[in-house]
KOLDO-805322 format. One record per residue: residue in three letters; x, z, y of N, C-alpha, C in turn. Coordinates in Angstrom, 3 decimals, padded with zeros to 6 digits, m for minus. Layout:
BEGIN
SELO  rest      n.xx      n.zz      n.yy     ca.xx     ca.zz     ca.yy      c.xx      c.zz      c.yy
SELO   ALA         X         Z         Y         X         Z         Y         X         Z         Y
...
END
This chain:
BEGIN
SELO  rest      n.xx      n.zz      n.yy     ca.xx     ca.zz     ca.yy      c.xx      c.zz      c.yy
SELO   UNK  m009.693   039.003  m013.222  m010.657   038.059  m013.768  m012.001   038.182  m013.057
SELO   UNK  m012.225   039.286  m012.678  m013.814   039.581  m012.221  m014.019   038.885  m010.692
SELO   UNK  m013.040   038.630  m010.179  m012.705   037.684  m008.359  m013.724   035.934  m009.290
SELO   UNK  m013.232   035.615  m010.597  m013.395   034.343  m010.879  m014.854   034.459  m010.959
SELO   UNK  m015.903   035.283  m011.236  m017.081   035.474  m011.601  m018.143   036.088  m010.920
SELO   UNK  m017.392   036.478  m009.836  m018.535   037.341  m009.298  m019.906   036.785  m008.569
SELO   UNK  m019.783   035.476  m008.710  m020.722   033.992  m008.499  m021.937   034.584  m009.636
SELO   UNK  m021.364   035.422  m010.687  m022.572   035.566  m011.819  m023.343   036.313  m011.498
SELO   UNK  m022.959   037.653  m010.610  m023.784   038.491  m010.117  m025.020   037.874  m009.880
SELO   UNK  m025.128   036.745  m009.338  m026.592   036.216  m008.650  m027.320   035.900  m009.702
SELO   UNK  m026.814   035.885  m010.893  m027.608   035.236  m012.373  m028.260   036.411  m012.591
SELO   UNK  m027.352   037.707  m012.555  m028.385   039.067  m013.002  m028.697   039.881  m012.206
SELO   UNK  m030.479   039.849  m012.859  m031.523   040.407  m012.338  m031.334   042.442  m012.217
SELO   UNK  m031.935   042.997  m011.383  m032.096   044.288  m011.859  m033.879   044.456  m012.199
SELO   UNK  m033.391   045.624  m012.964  m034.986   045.499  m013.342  m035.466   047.585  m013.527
SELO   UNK  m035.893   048.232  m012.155  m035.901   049.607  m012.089  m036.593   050.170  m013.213
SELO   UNK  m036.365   051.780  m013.783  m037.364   052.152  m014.613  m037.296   051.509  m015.783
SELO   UNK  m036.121   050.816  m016.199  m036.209   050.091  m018.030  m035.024   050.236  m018.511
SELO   UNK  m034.859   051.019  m019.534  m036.098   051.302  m020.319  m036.625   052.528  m020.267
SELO   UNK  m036.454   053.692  m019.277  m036.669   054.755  m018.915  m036.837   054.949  m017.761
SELO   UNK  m037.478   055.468  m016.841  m037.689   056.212  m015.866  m035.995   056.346  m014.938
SELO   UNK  m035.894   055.844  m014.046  m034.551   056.078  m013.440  m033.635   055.308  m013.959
SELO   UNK  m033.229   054.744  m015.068  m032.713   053.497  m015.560  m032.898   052.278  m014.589
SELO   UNK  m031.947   051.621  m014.433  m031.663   050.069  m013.599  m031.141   049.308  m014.631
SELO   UNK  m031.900   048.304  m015.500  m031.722   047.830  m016.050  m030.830   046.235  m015.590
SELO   UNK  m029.877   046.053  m016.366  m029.141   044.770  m015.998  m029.421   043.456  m016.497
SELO   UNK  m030.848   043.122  m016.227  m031.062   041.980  m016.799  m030.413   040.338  m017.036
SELO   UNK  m029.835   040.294  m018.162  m028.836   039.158  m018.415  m029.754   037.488  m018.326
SELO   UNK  m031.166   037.657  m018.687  m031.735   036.426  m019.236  m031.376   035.358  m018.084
SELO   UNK  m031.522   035.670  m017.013  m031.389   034.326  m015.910  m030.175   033.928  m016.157
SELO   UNK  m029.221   034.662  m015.973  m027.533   033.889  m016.880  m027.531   033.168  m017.821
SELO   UNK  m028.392   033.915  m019.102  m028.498   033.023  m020.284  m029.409   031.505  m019.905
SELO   UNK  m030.162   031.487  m019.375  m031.146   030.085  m018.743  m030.500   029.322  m017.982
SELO   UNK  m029.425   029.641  m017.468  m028.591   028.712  m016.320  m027.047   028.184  m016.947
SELO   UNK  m027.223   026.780  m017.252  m025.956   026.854  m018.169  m024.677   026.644  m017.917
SELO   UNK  m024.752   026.862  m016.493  m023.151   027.132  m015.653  m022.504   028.527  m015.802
SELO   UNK  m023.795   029.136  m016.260  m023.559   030.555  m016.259  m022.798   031.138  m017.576
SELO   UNK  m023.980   030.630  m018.463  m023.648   030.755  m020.177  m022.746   030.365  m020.245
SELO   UNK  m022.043   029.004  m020.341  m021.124   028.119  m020.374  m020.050   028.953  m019.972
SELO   UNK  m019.760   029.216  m018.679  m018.596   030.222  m018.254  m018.446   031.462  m018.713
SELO   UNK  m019.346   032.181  m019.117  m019.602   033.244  m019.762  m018.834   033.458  m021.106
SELO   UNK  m019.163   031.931  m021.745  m018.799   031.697  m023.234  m016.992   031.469  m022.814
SELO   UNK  m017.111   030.836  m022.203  m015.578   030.133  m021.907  m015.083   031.298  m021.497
SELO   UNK  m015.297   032.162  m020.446  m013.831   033.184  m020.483  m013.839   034.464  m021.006
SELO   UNK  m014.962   034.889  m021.654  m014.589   035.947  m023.192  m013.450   034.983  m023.908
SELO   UNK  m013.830   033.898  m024.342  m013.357   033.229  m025.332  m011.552   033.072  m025.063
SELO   UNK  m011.312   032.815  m023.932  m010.254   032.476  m023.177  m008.932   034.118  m023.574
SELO   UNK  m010.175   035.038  m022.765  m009.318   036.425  m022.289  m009.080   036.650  m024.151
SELO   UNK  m008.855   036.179  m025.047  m008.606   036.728  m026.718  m007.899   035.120  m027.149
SELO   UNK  m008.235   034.301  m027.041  m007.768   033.298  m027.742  m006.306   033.317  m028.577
SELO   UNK  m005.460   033.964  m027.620  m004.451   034.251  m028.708  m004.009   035.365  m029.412
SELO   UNK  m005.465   036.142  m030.056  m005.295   037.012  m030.604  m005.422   037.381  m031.764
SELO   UNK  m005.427   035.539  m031.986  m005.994   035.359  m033.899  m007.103   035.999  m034.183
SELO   UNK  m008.566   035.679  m033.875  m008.917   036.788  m034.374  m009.877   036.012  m035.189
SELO   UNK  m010.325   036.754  m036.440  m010.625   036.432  m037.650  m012.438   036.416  m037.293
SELO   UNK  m013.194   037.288  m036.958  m014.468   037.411  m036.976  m014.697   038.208  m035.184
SELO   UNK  m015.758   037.864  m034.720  m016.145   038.135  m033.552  m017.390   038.663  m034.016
SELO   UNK  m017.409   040.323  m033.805  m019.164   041.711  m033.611  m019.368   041.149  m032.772
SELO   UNK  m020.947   041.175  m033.413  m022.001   041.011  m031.453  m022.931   041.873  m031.771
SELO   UNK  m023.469   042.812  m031.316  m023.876   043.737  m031.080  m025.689   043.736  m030.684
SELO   UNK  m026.486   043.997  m031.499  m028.193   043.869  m031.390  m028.163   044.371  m029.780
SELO   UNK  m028.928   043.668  m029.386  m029.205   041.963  m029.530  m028.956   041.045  m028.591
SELO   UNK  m028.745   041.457  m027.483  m028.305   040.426  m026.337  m026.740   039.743  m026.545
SELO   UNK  m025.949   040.904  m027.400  m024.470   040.809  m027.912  m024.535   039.793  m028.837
SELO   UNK  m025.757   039.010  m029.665  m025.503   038.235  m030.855  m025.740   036.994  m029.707
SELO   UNK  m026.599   036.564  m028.920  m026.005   035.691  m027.825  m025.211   035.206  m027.457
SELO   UNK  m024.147   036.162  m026.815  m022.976   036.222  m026.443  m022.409   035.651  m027.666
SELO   UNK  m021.946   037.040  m028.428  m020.685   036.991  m029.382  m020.474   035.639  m030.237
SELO   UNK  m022.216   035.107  m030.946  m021.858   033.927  m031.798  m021.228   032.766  m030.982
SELO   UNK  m021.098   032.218  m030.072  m020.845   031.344  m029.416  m019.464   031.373  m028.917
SELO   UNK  m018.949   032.871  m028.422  m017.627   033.099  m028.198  m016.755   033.120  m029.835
SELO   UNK  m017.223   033.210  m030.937  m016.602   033.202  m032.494  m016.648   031.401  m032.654
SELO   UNK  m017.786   030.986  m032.631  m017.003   029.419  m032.653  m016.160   028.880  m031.576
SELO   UNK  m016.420   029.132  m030.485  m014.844   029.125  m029.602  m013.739   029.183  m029.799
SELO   UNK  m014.009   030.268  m030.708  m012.556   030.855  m031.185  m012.207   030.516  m032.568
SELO   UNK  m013.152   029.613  m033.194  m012.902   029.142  m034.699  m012.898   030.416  m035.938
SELO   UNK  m014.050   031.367  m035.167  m013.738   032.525  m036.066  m015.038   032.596  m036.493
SELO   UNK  m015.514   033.983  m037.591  m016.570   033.830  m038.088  m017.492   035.106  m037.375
SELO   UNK  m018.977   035.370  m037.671  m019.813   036.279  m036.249  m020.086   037.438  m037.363
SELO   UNK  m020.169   038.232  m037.033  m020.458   039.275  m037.410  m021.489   040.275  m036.573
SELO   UNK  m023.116   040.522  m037.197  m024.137   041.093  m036.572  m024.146   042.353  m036.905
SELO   UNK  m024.509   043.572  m035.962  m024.196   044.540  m035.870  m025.442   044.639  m034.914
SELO   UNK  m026.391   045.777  m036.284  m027.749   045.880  m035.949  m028.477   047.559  m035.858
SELO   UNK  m029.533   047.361  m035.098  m030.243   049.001  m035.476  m030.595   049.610  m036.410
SELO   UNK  m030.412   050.374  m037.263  m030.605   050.792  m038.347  m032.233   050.142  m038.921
SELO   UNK  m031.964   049.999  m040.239  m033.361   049.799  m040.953  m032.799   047.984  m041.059
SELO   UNK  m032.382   047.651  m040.462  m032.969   045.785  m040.023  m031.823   045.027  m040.723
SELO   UNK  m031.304   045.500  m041.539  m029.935   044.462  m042.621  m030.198   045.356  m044.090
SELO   UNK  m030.121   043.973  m044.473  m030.897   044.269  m046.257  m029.138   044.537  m046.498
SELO   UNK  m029.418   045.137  m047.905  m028.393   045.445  m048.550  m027.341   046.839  m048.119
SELO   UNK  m026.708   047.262  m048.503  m025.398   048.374  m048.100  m024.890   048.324  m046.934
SELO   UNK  m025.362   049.148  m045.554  m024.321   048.920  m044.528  m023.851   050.359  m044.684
SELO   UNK  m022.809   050.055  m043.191  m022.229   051.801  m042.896  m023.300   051.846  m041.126
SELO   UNK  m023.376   053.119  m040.987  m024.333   053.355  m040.473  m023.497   054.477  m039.144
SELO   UNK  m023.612   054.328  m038.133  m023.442   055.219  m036.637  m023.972   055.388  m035.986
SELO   UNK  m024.180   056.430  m035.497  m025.372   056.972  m034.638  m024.511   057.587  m033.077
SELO   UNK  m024.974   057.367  m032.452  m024.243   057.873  m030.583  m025.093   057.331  m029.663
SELO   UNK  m024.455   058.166  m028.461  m025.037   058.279  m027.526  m024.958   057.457  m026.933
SELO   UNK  m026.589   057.209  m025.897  m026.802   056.111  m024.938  m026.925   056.924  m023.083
SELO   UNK  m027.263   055.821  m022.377  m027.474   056.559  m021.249  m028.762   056.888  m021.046
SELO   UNK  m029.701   056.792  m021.994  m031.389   057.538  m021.941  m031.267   057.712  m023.288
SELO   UNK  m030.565   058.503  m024.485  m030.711   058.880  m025.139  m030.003   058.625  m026.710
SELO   UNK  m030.112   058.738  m027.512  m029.316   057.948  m028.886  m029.902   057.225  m029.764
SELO   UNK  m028.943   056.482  m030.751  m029.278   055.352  m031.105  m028.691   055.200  m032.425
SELO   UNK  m028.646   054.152  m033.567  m027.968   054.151  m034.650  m028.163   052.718  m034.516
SELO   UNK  m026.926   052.505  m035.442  m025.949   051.199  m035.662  m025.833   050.496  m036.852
SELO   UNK  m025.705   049.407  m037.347  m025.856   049.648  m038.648  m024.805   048.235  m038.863
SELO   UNK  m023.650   047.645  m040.096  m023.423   046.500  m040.137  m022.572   046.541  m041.880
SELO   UNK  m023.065   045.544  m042.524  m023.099   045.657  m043.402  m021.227   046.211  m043.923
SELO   UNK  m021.582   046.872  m045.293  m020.134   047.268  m045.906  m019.112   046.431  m046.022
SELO   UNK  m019.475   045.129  m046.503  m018.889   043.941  m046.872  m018.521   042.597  m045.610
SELO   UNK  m019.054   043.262  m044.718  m018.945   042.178  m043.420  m017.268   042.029  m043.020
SELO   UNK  m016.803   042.851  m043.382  m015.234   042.597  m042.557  m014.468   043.110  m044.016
SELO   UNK  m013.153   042.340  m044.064  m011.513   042.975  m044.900  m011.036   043.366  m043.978
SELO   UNK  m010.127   044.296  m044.370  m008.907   045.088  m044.176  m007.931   043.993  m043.302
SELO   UNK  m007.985   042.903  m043.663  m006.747   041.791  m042.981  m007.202   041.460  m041.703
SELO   UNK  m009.247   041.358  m041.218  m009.295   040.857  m040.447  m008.933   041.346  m038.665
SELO   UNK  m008.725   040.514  m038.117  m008.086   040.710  m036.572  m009.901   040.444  m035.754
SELO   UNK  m010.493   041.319  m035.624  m012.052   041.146  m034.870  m011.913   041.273  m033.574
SELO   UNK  m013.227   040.608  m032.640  m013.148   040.865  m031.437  m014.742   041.258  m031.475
SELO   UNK  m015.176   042.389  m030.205  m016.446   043.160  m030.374  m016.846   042.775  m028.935
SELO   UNK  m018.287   042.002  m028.790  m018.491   041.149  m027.926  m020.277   041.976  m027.534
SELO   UNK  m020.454   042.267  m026.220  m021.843   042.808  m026.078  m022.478   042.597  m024.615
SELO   UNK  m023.233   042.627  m024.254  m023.376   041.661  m023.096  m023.211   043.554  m021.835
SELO   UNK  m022.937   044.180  m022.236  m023.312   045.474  m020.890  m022.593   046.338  m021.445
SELO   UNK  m021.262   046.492  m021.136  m020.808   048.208  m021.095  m021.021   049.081  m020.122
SELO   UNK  m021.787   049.860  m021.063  m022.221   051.093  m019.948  m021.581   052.952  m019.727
SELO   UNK  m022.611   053.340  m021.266  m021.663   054.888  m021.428  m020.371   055.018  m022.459
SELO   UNK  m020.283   053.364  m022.724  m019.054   053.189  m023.994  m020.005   053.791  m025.581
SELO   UNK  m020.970   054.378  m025.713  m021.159   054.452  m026.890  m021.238   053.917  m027.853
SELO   UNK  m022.009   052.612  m027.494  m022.448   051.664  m028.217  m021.194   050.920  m028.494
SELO   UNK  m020.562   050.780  m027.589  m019.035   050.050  m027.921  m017.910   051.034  m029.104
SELO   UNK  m018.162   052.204  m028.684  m017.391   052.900  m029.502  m017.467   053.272  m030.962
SELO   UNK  m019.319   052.897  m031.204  m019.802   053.101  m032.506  m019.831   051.623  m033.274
SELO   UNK  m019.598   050.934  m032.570  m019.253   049.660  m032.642  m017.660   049.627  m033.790
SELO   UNK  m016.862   049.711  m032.538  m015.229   050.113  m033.165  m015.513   050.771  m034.420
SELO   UNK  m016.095   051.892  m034.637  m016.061   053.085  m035.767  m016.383   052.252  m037.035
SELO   UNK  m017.549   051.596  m036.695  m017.995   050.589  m037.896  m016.850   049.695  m037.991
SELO   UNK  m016.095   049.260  m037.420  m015.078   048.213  m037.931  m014.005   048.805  m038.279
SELO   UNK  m013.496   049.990  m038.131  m012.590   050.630  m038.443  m012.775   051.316  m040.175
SELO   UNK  m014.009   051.210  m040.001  m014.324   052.073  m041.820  m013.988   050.822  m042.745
SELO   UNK  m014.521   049.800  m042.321  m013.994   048.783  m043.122  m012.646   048.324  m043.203
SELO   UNK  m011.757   048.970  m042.158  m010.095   048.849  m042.691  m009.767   047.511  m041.375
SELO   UNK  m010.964   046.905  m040.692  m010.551   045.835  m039.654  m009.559   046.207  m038.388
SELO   UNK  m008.707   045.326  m037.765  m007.954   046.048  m036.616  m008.520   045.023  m035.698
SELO   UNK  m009.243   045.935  m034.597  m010.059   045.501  m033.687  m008.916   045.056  m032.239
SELO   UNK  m009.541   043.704  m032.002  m008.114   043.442  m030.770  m008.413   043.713  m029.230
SELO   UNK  m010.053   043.958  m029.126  m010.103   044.134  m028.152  m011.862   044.070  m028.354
SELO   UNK  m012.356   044.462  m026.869  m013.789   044.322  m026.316  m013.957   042.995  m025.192
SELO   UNK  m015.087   042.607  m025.202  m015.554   041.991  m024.204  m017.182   041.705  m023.819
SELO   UNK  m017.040   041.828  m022.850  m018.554   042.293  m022.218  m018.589   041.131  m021.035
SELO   UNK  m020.124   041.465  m020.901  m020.425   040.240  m019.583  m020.542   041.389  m017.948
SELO   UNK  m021.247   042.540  m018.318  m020.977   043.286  m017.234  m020.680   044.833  m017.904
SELO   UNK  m020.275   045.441  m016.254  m019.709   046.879  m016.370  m020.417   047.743  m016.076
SELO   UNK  m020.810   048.151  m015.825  m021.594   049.234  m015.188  m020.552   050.246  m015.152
SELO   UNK  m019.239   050.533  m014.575  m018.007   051.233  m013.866  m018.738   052.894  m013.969
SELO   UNK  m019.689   053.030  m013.053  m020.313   054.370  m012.833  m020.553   055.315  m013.184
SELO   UNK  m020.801   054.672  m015.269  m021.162   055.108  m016.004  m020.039   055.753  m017.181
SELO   UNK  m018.499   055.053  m016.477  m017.248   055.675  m017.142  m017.098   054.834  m018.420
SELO   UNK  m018.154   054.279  m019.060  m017.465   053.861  m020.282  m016.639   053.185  m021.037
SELO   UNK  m015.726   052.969  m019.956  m014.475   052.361  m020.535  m013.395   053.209  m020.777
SELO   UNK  m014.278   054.555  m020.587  m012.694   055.423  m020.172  m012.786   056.159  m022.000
SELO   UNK  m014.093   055.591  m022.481  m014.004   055.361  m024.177  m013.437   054.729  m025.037
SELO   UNK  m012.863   053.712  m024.364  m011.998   052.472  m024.701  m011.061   052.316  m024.214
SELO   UNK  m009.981   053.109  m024.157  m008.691   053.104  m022.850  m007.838   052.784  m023.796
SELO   UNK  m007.490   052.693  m025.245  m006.653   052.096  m026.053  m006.706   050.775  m026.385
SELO   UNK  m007.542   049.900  m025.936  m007.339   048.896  m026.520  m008.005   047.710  m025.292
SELO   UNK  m007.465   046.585  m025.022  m007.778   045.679  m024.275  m009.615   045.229  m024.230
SELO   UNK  m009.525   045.940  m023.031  m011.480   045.330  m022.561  m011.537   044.434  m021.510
SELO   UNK  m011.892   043.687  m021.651  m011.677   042.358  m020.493  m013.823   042.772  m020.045
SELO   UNK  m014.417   043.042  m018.960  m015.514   042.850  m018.479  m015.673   041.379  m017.145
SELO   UNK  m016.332   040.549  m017.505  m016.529   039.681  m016.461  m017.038   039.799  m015.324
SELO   UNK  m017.835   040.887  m015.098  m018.356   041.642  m013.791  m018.877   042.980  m013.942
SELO   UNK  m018.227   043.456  m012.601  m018.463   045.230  m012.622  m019.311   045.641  m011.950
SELO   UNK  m020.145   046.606  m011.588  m020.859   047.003  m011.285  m020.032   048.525  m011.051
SELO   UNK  m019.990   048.647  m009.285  m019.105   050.219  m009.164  m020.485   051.113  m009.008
END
């Protein structure tokens, strides 16, 4: 899939030193502003799951709620936000893991997913897999069977898919 996209590379920016010192940040916004980009973006997450029934599509604070809501009506499914701790009123379940400059907590409400639903977990950058993996954890407490990941880029370098080796991750562009 990544031969069909690698046209996107030119959409994202790097951006040195963000959000830390030695960090190369993968800036998505020029993708999101160009709507050949978005558009395709939306279309083949949406594509690589379509027949996987899936009930609700995570998007992940905050570039992931971008993404993800748009790939869930694609898919005729419903969105599910998955935020930093403190920032969703009411009862969530809460995960905390590691980033590649440091850690972080997760937060998405108790009641956001059943036991029946088939989810897909949508975020615009896999990097050290944490965030993806604390991701999963939260959908798993709620009893959901997660069908897969999808991301807009990889960052390969950083291994974190090798956090996710059970279950189908489709990335639209890698970064070795």
């Amino acid at each position: 899939m990544e031969d069909d996209f690698a046209w996107l590379k030119d959409l994202i920016r790097d951006v040195p030193d963000f959000p830390s010192p030695g960090v190369t940040f993968k800036d998505i916004t020029p993708l999101l502003a160009d709507r050949r980009g978005l558009w395709g973006t939306i279309e083949a997450l949406a594509e690589a799951f379509e027949d996987r029934g899936i009930d609700k599509v995570i998007g992940v604070e905050a570039r992931g709620f971008i993404i993800a809501a748009p790939v869930a009506l694609r898919l005729g499914a419903g969105f599910v936000p998955v935020r930093k701790v403190g920032k969703l009123p009411g009862q969530a379940h809460s995960e905390t893991y590691d980033l590649e400059y440091g850690t972080d907590t997760l937060e998405m409400h108790v009641d956001a997913l059943e036991a029946a639903d088939t989810v897909l977990i949508v975020d615009d950058v896999l990097a050290t897999g944490g965030t993806a993996a604390a991701t999963r954890r939260l959908a798993d407490r709620c009893g959901a069977q997660v069908a897969g990941f999808g991301f807009v880029v990889e960052l390969a370098f950083l291994s974190g898919r090798a956090k996710l080796t059970d279950i189908d991750t489709v990335s639209l562009i890698t970064y070795d």
